[in-house]
Every structure is written in C-alpha cells, then in structure tokens.
C-alpha positions in Angstrom: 0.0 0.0 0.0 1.2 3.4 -0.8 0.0 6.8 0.8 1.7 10.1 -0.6 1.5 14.0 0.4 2.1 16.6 -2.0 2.3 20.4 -2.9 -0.6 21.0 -5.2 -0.6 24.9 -4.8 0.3 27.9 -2.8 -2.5 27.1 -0.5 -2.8 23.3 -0.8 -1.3 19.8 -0.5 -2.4 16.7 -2.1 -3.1 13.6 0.0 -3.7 10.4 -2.4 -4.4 7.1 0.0 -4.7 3.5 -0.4 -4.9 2.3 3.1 -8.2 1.5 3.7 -8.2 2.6 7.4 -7.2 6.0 6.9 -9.7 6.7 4.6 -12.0 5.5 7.3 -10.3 8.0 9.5 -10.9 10.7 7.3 -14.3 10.1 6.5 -15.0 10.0 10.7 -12.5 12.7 11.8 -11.0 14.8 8.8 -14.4 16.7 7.3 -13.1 19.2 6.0 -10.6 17.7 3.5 -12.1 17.6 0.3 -12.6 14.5 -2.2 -10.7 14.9 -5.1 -10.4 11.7 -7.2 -11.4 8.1 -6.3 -9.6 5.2 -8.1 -11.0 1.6 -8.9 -9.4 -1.4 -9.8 -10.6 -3.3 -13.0 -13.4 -5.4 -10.9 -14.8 -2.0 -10.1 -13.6 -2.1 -6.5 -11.8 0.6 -4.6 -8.0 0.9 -4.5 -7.4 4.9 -3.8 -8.9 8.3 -3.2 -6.8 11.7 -3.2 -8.2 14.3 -1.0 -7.8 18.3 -1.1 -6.2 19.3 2.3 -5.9 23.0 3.5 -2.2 24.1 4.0 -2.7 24.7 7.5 -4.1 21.0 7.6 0.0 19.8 6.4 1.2 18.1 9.8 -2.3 16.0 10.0 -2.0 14.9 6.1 1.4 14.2 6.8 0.9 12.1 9.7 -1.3 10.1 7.9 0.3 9.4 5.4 2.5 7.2 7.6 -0.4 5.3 8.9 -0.5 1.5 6.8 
C-alpha cells in the first residue's frame, strides 16, 4: 500500500491514499478535507482516493500518510 502528500498549490497539498483505514479516519474525523479523485481497480472495486487538504491542515496529512 502506498500513501503520498504533496504540494498542489500555494494554499494546498495533495493527500492520495490506499490504506483502507485512513480513509475510514478521514471520512470520521478529517471533514473538511475535500474528495478529489477516487480510483477503482478493473473489478470496479476501490484501491485509492486523493483528497484536497488545507495548508494549514499539512502536519495532520502528513501524519497520515505514515499510517499502513
């Protein structure tokens, strides 16, 4: 499994995750970072989302991005 953070603009990072329990953890805790993109597999299952995080929102992205 791969989670990454990165520098979309001035005022926002990228957060793109496989790992199904952070995106449970985002979905319960993290509200306010937006849904970008979700990714499926070829059965139509879900592998990935990337969510829109606030630059002032960085530390938390990051941290989770460390969570497997």
């Amino acid at each position: 499994m791969m989670n990454e953070v990165w520098k979309l603009d001035k005022n926002y990072y990228c957060l793109y995750v496989e790992s199904k329990d952070v995106m449970k953890r985002i979905k319960r805790y993290y509200t306010d970072f937006v849904l970008m993109a979700e990714y499926y597999d070829h059965n139509g299952k879900l592998q990935a989302r990337q969510y829109k995080v606030e630059k002032k929102r960085k530390r938390v992205a990051v941290r989770l991005k460390n969570i497997w």
